[in-house]
Backbone as CSV, one residue per row, in Angstrom:
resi,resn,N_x,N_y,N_z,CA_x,CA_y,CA_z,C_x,C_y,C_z
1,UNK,107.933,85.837,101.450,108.603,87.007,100.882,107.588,88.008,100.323
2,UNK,106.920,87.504,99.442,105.518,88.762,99.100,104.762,89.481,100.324
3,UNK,104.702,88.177,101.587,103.849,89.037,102.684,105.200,90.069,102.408
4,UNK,106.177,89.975,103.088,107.011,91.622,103.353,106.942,92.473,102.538
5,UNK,106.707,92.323,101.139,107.429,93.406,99.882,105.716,94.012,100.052
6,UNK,104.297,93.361,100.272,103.231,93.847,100.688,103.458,95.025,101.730
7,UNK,104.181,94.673,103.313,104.282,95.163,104.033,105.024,96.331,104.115
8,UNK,106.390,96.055,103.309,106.655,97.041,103.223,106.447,98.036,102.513
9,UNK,105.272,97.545,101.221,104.667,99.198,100.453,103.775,99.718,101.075
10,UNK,103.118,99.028,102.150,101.843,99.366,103.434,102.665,100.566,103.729
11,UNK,103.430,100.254,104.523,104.492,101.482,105.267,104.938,102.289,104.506
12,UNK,105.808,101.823,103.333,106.236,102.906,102.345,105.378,104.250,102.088
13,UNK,104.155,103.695,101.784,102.875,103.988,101.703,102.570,105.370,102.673
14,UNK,102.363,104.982,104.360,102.434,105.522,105.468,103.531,106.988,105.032
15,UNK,104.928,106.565,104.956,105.631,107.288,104.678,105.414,108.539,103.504
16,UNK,105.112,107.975,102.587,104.811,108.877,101.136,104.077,110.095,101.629
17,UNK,103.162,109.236,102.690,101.939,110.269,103.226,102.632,111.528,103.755
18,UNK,103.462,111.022,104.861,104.281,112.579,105.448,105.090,113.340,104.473
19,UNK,105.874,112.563,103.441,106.349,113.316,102.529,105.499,114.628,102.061
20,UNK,104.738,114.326,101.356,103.253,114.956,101.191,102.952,116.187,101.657
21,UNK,102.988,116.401,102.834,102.994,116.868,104.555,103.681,117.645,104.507
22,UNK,105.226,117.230,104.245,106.197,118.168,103.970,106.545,118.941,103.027
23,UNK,106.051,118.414,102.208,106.163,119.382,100.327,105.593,120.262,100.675
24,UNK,103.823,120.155,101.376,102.730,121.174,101.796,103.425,122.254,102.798
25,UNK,104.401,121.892,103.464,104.994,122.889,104.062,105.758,123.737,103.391
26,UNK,106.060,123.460,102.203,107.410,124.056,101.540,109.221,123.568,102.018
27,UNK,108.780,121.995,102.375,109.706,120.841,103.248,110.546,120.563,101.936
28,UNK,111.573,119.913,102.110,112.024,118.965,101.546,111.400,117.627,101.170
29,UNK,110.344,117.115,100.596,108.970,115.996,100.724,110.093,114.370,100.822
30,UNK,110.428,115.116,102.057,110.677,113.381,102.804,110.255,112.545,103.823
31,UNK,109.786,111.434,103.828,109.133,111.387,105.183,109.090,109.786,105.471
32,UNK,109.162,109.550,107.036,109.230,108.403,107.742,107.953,107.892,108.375
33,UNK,108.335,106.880,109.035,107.861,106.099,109.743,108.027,105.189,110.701
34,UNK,108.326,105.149,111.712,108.696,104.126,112.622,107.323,102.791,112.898
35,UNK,108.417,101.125,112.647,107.101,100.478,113.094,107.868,99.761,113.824
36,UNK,106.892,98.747,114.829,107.316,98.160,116.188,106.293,97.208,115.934
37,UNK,106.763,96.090,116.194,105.670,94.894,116.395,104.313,95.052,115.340
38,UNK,104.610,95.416,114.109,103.508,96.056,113.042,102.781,96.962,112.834
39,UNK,102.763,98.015,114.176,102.226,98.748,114.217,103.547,100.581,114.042
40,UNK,102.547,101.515,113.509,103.923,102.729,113.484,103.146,103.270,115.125
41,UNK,104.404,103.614,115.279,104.821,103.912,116.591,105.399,105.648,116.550
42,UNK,106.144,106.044,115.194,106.348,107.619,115.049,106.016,107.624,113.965
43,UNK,105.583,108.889,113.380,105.011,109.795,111.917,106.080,111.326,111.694
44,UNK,106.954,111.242,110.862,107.790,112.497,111.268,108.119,112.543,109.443
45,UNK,108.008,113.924,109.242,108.892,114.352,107.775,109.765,115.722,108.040
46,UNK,110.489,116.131,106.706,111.640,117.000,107.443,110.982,118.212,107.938
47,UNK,111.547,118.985,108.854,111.330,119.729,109.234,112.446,121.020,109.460
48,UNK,113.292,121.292,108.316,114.366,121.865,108.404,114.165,123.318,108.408
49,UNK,113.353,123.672,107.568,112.754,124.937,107.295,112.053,125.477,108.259
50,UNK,111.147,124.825,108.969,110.309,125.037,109.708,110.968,125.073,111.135
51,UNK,111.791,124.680,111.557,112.244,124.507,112.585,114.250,125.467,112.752
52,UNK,113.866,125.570,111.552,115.958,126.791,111.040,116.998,125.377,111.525
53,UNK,116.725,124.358,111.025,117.608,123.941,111.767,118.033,122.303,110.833
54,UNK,119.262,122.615,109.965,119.811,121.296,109.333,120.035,119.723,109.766
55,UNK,119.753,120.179,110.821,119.488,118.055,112.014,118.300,118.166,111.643
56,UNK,117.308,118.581,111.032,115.520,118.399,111.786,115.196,117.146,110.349
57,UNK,115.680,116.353,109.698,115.649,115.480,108.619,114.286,114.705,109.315
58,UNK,113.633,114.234,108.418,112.628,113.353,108.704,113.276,111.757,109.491
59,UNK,114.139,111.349,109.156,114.640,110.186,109.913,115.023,110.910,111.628
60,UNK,115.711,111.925,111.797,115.793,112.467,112.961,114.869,112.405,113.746
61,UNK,113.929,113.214,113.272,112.876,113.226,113.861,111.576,112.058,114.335
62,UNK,111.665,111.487,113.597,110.781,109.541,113.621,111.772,108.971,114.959
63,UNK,113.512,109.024,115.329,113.605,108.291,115.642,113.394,108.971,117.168
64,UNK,113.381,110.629,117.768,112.959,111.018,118.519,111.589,110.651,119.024
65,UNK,110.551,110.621,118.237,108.796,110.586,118.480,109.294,109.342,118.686
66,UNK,109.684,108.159,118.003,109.863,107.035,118.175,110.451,106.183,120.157
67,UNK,111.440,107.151,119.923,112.059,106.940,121.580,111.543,107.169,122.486
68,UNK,110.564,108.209,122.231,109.538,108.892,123.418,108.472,108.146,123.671
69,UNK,108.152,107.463,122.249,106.454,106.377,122.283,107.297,104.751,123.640
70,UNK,108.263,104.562,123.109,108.813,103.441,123.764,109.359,103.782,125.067
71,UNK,109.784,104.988,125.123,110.414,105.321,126.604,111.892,105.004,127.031
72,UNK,112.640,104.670,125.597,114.036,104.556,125.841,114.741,105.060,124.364
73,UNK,115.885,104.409,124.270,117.006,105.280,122.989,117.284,104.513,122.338
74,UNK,116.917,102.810,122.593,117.295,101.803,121.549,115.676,101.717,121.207
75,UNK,115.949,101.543,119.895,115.047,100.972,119.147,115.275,99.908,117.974
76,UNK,115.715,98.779,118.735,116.179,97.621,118.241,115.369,96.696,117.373
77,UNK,113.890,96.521,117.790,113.334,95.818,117.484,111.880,96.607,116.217
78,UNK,112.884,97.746,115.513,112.155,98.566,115.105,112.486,98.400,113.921
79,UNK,111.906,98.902,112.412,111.410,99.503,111.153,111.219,100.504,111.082
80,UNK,112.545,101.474,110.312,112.333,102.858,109.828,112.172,102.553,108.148
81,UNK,110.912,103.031,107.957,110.556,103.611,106.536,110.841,105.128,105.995
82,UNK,111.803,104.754,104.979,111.763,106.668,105.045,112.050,106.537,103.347
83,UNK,111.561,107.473,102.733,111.418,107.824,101.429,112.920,107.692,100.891
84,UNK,113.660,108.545,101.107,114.953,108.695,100.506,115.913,108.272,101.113
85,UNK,117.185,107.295,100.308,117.977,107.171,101.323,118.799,108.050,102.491
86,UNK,118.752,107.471,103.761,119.252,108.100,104.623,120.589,109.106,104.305
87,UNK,120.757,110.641,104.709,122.531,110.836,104.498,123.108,110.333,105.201
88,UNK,124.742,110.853,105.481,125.315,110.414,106.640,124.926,110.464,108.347
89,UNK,124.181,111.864,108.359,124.102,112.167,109.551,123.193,111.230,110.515
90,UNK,121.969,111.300,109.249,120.884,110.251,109.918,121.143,108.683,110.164
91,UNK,122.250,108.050,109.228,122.940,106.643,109.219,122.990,106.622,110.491
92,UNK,124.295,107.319,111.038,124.806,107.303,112.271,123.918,107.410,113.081
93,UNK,122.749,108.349,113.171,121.935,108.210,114.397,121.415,106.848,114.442
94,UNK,120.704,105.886,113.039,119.820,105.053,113.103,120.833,104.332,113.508
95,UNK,122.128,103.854,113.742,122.789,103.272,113.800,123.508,103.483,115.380
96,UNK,123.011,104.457,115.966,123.478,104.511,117.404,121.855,104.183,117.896
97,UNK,120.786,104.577,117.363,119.551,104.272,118.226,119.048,102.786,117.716
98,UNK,120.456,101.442,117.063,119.867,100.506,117.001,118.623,99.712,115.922
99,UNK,118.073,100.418,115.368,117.305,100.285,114.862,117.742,98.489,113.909
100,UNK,117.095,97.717,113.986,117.351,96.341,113.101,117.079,96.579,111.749
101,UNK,116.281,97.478,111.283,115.766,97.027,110.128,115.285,98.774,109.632
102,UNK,116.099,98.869,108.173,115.531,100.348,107.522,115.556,100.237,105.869
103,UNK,114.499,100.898,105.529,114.125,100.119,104.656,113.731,101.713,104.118
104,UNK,114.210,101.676,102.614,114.047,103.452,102.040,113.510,102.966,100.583
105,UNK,112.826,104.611,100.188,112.382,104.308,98.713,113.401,104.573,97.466
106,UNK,113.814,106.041,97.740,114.781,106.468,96.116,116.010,106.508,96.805
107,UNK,116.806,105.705,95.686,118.767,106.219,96.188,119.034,107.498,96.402
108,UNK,119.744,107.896,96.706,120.318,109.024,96.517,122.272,109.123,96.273
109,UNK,122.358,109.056,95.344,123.463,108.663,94.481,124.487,110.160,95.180
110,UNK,123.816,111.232,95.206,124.616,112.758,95.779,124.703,112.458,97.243
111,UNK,124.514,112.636,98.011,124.269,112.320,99.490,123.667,111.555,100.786
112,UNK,123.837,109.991,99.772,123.037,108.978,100.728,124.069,108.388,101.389
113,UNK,123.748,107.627,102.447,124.911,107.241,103.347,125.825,105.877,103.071
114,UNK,124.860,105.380,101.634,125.824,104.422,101.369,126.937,104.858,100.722
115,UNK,127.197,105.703,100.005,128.327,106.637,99.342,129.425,106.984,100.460
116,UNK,129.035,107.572,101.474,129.572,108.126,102.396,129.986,107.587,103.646
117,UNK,129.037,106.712,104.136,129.225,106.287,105.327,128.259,104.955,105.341
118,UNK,129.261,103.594,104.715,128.218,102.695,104.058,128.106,101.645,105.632
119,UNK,129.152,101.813,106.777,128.798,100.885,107.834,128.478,101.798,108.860
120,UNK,127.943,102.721,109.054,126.976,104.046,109.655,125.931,103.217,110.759
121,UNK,125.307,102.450,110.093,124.067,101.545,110.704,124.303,100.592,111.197
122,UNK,123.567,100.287,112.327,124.070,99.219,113.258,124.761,97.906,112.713
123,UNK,125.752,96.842,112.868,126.428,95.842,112.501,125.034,94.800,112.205
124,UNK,124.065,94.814,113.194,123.310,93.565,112.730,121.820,94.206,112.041
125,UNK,121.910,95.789,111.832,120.558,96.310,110.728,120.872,95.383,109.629
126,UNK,119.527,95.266,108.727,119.603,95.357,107.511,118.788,96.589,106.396
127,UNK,118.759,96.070,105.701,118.620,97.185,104.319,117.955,96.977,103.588
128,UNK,116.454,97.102,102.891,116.012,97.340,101.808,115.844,98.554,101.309
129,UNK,116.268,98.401,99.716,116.221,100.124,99.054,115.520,99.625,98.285
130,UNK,114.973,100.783,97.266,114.044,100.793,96.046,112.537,100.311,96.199
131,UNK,111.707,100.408,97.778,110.541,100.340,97.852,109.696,101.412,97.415
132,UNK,108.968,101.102,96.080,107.842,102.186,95.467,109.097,103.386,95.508
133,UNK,110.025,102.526,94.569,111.287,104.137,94.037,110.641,104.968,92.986
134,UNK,109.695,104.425,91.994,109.897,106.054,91.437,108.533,107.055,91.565
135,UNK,107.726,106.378,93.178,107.086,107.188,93.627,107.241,108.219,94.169
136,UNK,108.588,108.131,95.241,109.337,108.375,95.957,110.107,109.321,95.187
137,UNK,110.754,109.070,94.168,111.776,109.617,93.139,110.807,110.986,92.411
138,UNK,109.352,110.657,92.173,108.860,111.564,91.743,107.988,112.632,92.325
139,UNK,108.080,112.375,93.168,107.640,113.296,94.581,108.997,114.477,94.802
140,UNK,109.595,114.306,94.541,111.071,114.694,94.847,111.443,115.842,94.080
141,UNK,111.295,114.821,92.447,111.098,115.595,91.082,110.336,116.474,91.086
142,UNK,109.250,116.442,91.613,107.946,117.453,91.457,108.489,118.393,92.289
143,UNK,108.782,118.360,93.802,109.334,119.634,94.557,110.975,120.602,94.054
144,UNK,111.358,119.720,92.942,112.230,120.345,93.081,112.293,121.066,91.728
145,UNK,111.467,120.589,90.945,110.597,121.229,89.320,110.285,122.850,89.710
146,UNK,109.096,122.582,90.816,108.078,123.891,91.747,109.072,124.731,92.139
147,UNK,109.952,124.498,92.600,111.031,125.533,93.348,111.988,125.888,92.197
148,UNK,112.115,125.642,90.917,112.750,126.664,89.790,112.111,127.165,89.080
């Protein structure tokens, strides 16, 4: 059990990084990671601003780069790391592209998909929340401090 909660702040970790990425853009500082057999396979944070366009969420986007590295639309045997919990929209995708295993840092109590759409994600995913939450949580805080 410690190897994983290791592994998964490795990745968390990975993730924080694109967040980062995205704040520097003037993003929403959220950001993913796709891993496959231990290794990340996509690097994606939001891109909503940058792109005019309310689908461009950092989970969206990981699971696109993600499909393209593998060459198909399931990604079953995969690990999405993503900072904040997923909303609805992104549930449903991770949950049509399969994904086994997603694993987020801060709740999001206003618009996360467990509120909304709590069986969204595939029947046999599972779920870890609160990896390196109030790193995650304060990354968040800070962009959204800067912008009032």
């Amino acid at each position: 059990m410690e190897n994983r909660q290791r592994q998964d702040e490795f990745f968390m970790q990975r993730a924080l990084d694109e967040a980062r990425l995205a704040m520097e853009a003037g993003e929403v500082p959220i950001g993913a990671v796709v891993v496959s057999q231990g290794r990340i396979i996509a690097r994606a944070h939001n891109l909503t601003e940058t792109l005019h366009d309310v689908t461009a969420h950092a989970e969206m986007q990981a699971i696109t780069a993600a499909s393209n590295e593998l060459g198909g639309k399931y990604l079953q045997d995969c690990t999405l790391y993503v900072t904040v919990e997923p909303c609805a929209m992104c549930a449903g995708a991770l949950g049509w592209a399969q994904l086994s295993r997603v694993v987020f840092g801060a709740y999001d109590e206003k618009r996360g998909y467990q509120r909304y759409a709590p069986q969204a994600l595939h029947p046999r995913a599972t779920v870890t929340g609160g990896v390196l939450e109030e790193a995650c949580k304060e990354l968040m805080l800070q962009f959204f401090q800067q912008r009032r």
